[in-house]
C-alpha positions in Angstrom: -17.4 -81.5 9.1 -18.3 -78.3 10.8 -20.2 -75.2 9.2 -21.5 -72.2 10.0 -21.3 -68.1 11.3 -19.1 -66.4 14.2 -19.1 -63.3 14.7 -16.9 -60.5 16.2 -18.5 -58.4 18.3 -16.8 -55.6 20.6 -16.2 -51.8 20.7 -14.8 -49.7 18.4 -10.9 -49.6 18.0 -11.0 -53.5 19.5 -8.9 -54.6 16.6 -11.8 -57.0 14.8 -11.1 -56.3 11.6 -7.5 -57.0 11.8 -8.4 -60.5 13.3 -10.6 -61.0 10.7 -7.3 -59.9 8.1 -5.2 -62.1 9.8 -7.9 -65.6 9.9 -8.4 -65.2 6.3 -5.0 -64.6 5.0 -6.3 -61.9 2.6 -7.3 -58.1 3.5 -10.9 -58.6 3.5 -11.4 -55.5 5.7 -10.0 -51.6 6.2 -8.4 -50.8 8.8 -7.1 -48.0 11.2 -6.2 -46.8 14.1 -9.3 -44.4 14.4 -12.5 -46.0 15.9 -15.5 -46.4 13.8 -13.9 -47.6 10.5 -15.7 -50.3 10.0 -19.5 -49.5 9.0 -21.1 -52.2 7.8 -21.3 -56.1 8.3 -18.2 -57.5 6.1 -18.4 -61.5 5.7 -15.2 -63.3 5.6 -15.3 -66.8 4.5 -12.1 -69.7 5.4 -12.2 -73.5 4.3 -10.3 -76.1 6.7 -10.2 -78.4 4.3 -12.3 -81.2 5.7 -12.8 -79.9 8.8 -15.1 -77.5 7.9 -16.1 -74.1 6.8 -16.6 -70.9 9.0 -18.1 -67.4 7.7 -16.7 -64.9 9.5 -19.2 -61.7 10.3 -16.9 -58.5 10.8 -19.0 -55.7 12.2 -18.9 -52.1 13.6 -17.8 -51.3 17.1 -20.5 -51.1 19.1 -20.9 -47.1 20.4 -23.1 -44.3 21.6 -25.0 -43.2 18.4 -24.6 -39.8 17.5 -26.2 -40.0 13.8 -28.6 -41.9 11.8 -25.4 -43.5 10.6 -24.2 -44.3 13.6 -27.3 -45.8 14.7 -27.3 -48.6 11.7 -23.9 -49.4 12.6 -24.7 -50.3 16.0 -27.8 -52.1 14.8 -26.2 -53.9 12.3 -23.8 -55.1 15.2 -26.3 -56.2 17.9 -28.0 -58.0 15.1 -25.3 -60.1 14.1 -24.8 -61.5 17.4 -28.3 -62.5 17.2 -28.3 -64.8 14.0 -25.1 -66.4 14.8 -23.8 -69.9 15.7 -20.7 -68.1 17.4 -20.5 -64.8 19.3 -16.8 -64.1 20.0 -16.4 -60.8 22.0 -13.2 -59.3 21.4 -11.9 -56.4 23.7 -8.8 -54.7 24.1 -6.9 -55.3 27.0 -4.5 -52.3 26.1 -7.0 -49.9 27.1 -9.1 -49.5 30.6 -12.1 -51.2 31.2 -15.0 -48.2 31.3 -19.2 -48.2 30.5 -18.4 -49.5 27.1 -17.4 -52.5 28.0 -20.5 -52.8 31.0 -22.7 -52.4 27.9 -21.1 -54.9 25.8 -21.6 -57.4 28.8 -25.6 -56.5 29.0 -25.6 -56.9 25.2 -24.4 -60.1 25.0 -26.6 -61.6 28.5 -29.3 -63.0 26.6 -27.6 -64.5 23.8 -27.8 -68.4 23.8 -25.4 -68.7 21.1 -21.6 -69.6 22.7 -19.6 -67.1 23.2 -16.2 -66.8 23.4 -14.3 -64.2 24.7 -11.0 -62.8 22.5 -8.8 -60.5 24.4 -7.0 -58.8 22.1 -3.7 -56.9 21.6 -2.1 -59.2 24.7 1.2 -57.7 22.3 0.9 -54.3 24.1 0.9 -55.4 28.1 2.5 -57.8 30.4 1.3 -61.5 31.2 0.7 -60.5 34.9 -1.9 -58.1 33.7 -4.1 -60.7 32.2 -5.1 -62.7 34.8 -6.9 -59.9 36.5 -8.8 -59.0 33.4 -9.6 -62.8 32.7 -11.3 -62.9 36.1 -13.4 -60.0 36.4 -14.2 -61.5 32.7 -14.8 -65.0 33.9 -17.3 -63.6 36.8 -19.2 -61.2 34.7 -20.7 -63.5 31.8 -20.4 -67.8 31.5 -18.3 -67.6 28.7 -17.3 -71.1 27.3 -13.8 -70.2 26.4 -11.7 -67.4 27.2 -8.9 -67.0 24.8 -5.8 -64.6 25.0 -4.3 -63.7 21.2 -2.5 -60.7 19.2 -4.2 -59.9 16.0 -1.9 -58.1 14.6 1.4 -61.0 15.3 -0.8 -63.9 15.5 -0.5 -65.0 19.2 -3.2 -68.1 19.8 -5.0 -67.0 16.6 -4.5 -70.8 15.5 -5.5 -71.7 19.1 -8.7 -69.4 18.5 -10.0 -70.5 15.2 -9.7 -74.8 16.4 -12.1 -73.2 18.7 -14.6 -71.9 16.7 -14.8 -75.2 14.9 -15.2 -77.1 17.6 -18.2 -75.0 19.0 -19.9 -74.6 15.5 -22.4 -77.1 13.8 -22.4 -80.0 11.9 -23.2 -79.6 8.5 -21.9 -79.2 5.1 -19.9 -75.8 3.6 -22.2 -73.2 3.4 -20.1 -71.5 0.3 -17.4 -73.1 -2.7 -14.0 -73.3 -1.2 -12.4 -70.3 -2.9 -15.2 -68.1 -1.7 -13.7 -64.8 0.2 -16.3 -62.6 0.9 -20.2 -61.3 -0.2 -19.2 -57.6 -0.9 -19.4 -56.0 -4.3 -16.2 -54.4 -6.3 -17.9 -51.6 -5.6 -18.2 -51.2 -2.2 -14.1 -52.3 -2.3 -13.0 -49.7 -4.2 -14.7 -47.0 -1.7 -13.4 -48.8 1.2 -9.9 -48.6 -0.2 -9.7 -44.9 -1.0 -11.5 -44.4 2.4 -8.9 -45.9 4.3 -6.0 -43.8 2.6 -8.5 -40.7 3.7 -8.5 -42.5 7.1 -4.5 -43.0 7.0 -3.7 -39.4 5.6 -5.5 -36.8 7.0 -6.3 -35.5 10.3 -8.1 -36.6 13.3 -11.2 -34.8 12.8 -12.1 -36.2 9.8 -12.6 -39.9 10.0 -16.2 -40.0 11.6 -17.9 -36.9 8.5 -16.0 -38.2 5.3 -17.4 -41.1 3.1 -16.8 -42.2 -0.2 -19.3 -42.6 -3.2 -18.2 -44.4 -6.5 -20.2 -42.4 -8.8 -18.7 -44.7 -12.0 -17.3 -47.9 -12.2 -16.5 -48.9 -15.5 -15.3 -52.4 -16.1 -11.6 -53.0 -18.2 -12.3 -52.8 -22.0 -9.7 -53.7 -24.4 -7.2 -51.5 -22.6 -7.2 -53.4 -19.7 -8.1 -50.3 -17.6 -10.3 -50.3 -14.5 -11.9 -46.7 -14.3 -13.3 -44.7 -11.4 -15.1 -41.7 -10.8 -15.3 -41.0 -6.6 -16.8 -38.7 -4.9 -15.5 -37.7 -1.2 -18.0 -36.6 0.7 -16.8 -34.1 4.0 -19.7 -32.5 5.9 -18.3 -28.7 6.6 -16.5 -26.4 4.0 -13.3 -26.3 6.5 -12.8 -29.6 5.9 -12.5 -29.8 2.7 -9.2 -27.9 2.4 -8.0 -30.4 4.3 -8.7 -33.5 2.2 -7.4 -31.2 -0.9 -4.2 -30.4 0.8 -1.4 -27.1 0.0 -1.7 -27.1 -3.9 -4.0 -30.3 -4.6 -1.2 -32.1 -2.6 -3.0 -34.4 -0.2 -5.7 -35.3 -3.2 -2.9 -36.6 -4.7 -1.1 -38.0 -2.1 -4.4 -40.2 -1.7 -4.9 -40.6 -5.1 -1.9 -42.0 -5.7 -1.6 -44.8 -2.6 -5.5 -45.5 -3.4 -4.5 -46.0 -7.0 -1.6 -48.5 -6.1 -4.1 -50.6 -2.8 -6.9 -50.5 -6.1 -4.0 -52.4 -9.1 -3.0 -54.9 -6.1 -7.1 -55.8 -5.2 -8.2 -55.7 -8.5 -4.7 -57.1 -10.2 -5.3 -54.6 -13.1 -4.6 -51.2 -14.4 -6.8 -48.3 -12.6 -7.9 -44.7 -13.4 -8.5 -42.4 -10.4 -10.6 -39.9 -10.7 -11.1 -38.0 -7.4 -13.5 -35.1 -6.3 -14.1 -33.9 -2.9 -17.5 -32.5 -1.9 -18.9 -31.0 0.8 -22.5 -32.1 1.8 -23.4 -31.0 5.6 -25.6 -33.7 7.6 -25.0 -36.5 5.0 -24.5 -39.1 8.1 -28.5 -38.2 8.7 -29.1 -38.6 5.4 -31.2 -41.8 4.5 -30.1 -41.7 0.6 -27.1 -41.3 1.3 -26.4 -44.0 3.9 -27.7 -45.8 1.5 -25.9 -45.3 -1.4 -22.5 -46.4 0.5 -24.1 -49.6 1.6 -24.6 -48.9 5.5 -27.4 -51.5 5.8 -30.8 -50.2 7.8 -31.7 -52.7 10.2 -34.9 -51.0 11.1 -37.1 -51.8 7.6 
């Protein structure tokens, strides 16, 4: 029996957490198609029966930091590579090659771990265009398998995960065989109101809105899940934007979060939404903190 971590590593928009989605079975991670969603280290965990166990380690794109927030993402990614059985580097062949991708090469030099490189979205080009990307691939790091696939309609994703198994440990099932992932309800219910803010507003809002679940009050005898959230925008313009024409695009998101929040949680939910503006939070330690961007550096 095999055991043990793998982790996808890559920059943002490479389409890691929708592999990890589509390995598990079960939306264990937000997702669009705006870079930087993912902020923190997400564990997704899959039995194969008795052929092992692997914990999947989601992480942030790896990126220029800008912000004290951008700079724990990015540590939290490097990090991950480095307590890993499995590094699996997965890039998008959709998109050209450019200094992101050099540094993600330099990152991963040292690592002793095996690493296996996932080019992803094959979906979106020809076959012919592969095999130049494979080589340059193949001649910049000794990767021990190089492995084509299509997150999003499962191309080789079987082909993939044989693979991690046979490069991981021996040993035992690190966690029971039911178990999904470490995050809190908490930190769930922010993520899925976030993605809706992600999905329904514009552009220039992904990277300076956050989410903070001020309450989360368990179902009593009503069966009702209730939450109080705060979203957090960083300039007054912006906030218009997340309120929409006449409260419309508050409600617009309350109502889809409301709806993601009864499927997750398989009970009745209260919404309760506020928007706030607070400049600079992404520089702001408590802050950071409070939505469960993990801080590397203490």
């Amino acid at each position: 029996m095999k055991a043990g971590y793998v982790s996808f590593l890559g920059r943002p928009n490479a389409g890691k957490s929708t592999l990890l989605n589509r390995i598990i079975g079960e939306k264990v991670a937000i997702v669009s198609d705006k870079p930087q969603t993912t902020r923190t280290r997400i564990i997704g965990v899959k039995t194969y029966g008795e052929d092992g166990q692997i914990v999947f380690v989601d992480t942030p794109g790896v990126h220029k930091p800008t912000h004290r927030m951008n700079v724990r993402m990015v540590g939290v990614a490097l990090e991950a590579m480095r307590e890993v059985d499995v590094v699996a580097l997965v890039v998008d062949v959709s998109v050209k090659p450019g200094p992101g991708d050099r540094f993600m090469l330099d990152a991963i030099k040292d690592v002793t771990s095996p690493t296996i490189l996932v080019l992803n979205k094959v979906d979106l080009i020809a076959k012919h265009r592969l095999l130049p990307i494979i080589d340059r691939y193949q001649k910049a790091h000794p990767f021990v398998e190089i492995v084509p696939v299509s997150a999003v309609d499962g191309t080789n994703i079987d082909v993939l995960e044989k693979l991690f198994l046979q490069y991981l440990p021996e040993g035992e099932p690190l966690y029971p065989p039911d178990y999904l992932t470490d995050q809190p309800e908490r930190f769930y219910a922010a993520e899925i109101i976030r993605e809706q803010v992600l999905q329904l507003t514009h552009d220039e809002l992904p990277h300076s809105t956050a989410v903070v679940v001020d309450r989360f009050e368990e179902p009593g005898e009503d069966g009702i899940l209730n939450l109080y959230c705060t979203i957090l925008v960083e300039r007054e313009s912006q906030k218009p934007i997340v309120i929409g024409k006449g409260g419309a695009m508050i409600k617009q998101i309350g109502t889809t979060a409301r709806a993601a929040l009864m499927d997750y949680f398989q009970t009745r939910v209260y919404l309760d939404l506020h928007v706030k503006v607070k400049s600079e939070w992404r520089d702001d330690e408590r802050v950071l903190d409070e939505i469960g961007i993990q801080n590397r550096e203490r």
